[in-house]
N, C-alpha and C positions, 0 to 999 in steps of 0.2 A: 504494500500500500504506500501510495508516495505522502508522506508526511502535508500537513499546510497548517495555515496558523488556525485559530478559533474563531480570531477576529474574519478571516474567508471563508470557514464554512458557517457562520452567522448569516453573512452577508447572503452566501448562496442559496441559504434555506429560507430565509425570508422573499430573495425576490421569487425562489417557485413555490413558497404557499403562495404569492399572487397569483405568479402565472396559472397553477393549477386548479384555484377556487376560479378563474374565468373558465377554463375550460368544463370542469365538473359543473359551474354554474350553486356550487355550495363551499362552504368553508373549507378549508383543507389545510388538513397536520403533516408534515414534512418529518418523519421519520428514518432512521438509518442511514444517513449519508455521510459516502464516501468517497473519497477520491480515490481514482483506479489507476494504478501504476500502467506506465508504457507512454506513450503520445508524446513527440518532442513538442509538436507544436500546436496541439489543440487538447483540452481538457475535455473527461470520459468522467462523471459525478455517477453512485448508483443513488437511490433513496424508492423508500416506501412513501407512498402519499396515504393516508388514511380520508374518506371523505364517506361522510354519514353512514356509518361504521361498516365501510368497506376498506380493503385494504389493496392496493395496486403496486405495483413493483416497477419500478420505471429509472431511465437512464436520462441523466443530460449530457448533453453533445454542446460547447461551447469554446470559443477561444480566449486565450485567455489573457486575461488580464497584460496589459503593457504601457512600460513604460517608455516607451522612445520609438521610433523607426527601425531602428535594429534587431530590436526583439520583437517583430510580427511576423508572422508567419510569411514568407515569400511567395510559397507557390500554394494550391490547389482552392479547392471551388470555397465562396461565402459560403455562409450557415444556411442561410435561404435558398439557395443553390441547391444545395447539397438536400435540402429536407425533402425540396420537389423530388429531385433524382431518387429519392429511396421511395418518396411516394407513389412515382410511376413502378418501381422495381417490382414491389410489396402488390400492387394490382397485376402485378403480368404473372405473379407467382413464381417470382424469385424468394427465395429462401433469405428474405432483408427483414431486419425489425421492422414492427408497423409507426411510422413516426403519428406523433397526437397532436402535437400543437408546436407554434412559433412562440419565444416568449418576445416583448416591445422593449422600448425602449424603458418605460417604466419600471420596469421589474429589476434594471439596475446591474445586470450582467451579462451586456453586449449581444453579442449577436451567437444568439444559440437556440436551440429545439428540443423537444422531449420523443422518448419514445419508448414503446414495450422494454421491458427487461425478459431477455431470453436464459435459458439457461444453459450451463454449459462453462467450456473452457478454452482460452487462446493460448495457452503457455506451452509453447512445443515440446519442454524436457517432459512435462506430465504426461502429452496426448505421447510423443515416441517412447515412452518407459514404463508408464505405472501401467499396475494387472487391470484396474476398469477400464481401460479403453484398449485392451487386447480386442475384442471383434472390433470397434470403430479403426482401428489401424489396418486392418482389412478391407473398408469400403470406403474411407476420403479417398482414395484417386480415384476413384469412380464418382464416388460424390460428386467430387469439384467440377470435374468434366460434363457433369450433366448439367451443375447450378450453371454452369459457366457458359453452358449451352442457350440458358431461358434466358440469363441475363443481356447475350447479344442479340435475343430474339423479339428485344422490348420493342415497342414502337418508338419511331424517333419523334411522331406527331405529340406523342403521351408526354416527351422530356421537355425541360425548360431549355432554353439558349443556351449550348455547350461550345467550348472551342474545337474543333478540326483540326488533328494532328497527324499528318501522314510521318513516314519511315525520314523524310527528309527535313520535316521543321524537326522532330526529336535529336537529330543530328545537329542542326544548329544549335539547337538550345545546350547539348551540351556541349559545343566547344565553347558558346557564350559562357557556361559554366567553369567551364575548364579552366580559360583564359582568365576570368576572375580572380583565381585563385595566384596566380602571378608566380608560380612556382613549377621550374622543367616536371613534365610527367609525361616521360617517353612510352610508358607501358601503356596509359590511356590516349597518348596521341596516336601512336599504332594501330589501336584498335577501332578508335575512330577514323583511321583513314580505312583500314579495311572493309569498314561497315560501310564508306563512302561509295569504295569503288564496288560493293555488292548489293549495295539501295534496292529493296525489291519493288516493284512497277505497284504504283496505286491501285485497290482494291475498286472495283465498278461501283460498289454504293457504301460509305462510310457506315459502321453500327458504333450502340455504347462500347464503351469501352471502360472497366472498371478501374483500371490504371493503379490499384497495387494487389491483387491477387492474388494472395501469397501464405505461408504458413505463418500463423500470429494475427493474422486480421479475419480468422473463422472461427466462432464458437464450433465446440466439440463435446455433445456427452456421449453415452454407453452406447447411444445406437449409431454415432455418425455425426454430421455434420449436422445442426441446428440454423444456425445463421451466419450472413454476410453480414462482415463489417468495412466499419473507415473507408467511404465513398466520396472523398472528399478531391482524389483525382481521377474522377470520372471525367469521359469525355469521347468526340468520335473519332471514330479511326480503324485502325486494320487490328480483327478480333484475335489474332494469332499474336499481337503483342501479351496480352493476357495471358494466352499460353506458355510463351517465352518466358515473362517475369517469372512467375509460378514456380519455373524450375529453372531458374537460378540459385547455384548451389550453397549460396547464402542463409537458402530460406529451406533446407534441408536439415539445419542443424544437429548434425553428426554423421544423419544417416545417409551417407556420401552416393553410395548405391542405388539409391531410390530418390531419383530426381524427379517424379512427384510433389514436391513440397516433404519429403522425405517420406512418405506412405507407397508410392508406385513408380512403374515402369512409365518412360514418357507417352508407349505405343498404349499400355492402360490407358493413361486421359486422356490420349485421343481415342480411343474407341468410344469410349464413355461418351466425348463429349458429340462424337458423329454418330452415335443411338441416337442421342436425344435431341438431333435437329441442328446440331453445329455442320458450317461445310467440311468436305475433305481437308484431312491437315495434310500440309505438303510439308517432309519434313528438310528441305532445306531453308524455308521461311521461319518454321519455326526456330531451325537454330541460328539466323542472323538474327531473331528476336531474343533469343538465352543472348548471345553476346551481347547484343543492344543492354538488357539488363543489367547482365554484370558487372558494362561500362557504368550504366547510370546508377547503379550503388555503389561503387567505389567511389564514384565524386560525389556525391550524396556523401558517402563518409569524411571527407573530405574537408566538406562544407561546413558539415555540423560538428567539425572536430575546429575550425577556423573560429567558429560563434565561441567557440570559448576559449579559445586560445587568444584569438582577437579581445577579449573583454567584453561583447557584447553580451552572451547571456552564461555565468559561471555555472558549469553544470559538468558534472561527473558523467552524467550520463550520455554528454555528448559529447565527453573526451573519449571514455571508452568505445562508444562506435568510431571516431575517428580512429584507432588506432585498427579498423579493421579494412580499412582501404589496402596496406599490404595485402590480406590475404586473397583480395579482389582481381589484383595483378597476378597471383600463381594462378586462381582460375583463368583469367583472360591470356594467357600464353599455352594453359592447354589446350583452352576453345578453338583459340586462334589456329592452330598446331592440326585439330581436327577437321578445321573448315577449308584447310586446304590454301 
């Protein structure tokens, strides 16, 4: 649990007994809140609402608090953004929390949303090791590949205004990235020119795109996969990047073998994911999307290792991902090595 002072969660339990007495339309008691470890850059609250003596289980979704230009978040969608996107999800029957309400400006804690509390687990050491989730370790890569499948199958009419990202603005964006950082990195220069000169051709019609897909952002109990989280860079584009990030062997956490998000074979989720209505995966696309992702977590660590070395925001927790951009560059020279 990430620690916060008394004086924050005061604050935060007061403005959603507002917010949730408008939406219940009755009084409501703000019980059990917590703040939920993980998120560098946007705040995960749980709490009980009690309201005429009912008792509801619910999450807030907010950014958080700042003090300067430095410490705001740089990239991914507003809270309003992001609530629609889960609201289209949640009706196409994606396996997404159901969001409830927006809270205003009133309420006194920026720009943030409520929504179901699901049950379940995102902590990969738990879902790859402990005895309750022996059968669920058997059915995430097949899971994933199916949710993964309804998720690009939403309608685009049903989402709000998203940005258009093909295979070639994500290559700008990172060397924009890159170059930032003012510091030779020959292993990510490399590989963004190879990724250059292998750009694969524009997709005929743009889908969502959930934009981090990955192990750590899916609840998990005994039976599987429960829900999709952290949609905050969603957006359209080519649905095989999704596949890519996914098995990025980052997001494997140990289980180096099972490039699934460390549960499966990659040819698993893609079968899974062309049952359930996804197109044929071409597997040379998908692995200039694995490299694509590699690259884009190792500057990501990078990045977030600069925010505190820089001074901008002191934090442990984003020194030690920066120190995992090394291990980025061994993957990225074996990828590289494989793609010929």
């Amino acid at each position: 649990m990430t620690v916060h002072t008394a004086s924050e969660a005061e604050q935060v339990a007061a403005g959603l007994a507002g917010a949730a007495g408008r939406h219940f339309g009755k009084p409501a008691t703000i019980e059990s809140l917590k703040r939920e470890s993980g998120g560098a850059s946007r705040q995960t609250w749980t709490f009980d609402v009690l309201v005429d003596g009912s008792r509801h289980g619910l999450v807030l979704r907010r950014d958080p608090p700042t003090t300067g230009k430095a410490d705001r978040p740089a990239t991914g969608l507003d809270r309003a953004t992001e609530f629609r996107v889960l609201a289209a999800a949640f009706r196409a029957g994606v396996r997404a929390p159901e969001v409830l309400f927006e809270l205003t400006p009133q309420d006194g804690l920026g720009e943030a949303f409520v929504m179901r509390r699901i049950g379940g687990t995102a902590i990969a050491r738990k879902l790859l090791r402990d005895p309750p989730y022996a059968t669920a370790r058997t059915l995430i890569a097949g899971q994933l590949g199916a949710i993964l499948a309804r998720i690009h199958a939403v309608e685009l009419g049903d989402l709000p205004r998203l940005a258009h990202r093909e295979a070639a603005d994500h290559i700008a964006g990172m060397r924009r990235a890159l170059d930032s950082l003012n510091q030779p990195q020959p292993v990510f220069e490399l590989a963004l020119s190879w990724l250059d000169r292998r750009r694969p051709p524009p997709i005929a019609r743009p889908l969502l795109v959930h934009g981090d897909y990955r192990t750590g952002n899916y609840l998990v109990d005994e039976t599987g996969v429960t829900a999709i989280l952290d949609w905050e860079g969603a957006h359209l584009g080519d649905p095989v990047e999704d596949l890519g990030w996914l098995c990025v062997k980052s997001w494997r956490f140990g289980a180096v073998d099972k490039p699934a998000g460390g549960f499966g074979s990659r040819e698993e989720l893609w079968s899974a994911y062309e049952k359930a209505g996804g197109a044929k995966v071409d597997p040379a696309r998908a692995h200039w999307w694995e490299v694509f992702g590699t690259v884009r977590w190792g500057i990501i660590c990078h990045q977030q290792a600069w925010r505190h070395l820089g001074g901008a925001v002191k934090s442990m927790e984003l020194a030690s991902i920066g120190r995992r951009a090394v291990e980025t560059e061994v993957d990225l020279l074996q990828l590289l090595k494989q793609g010929g």
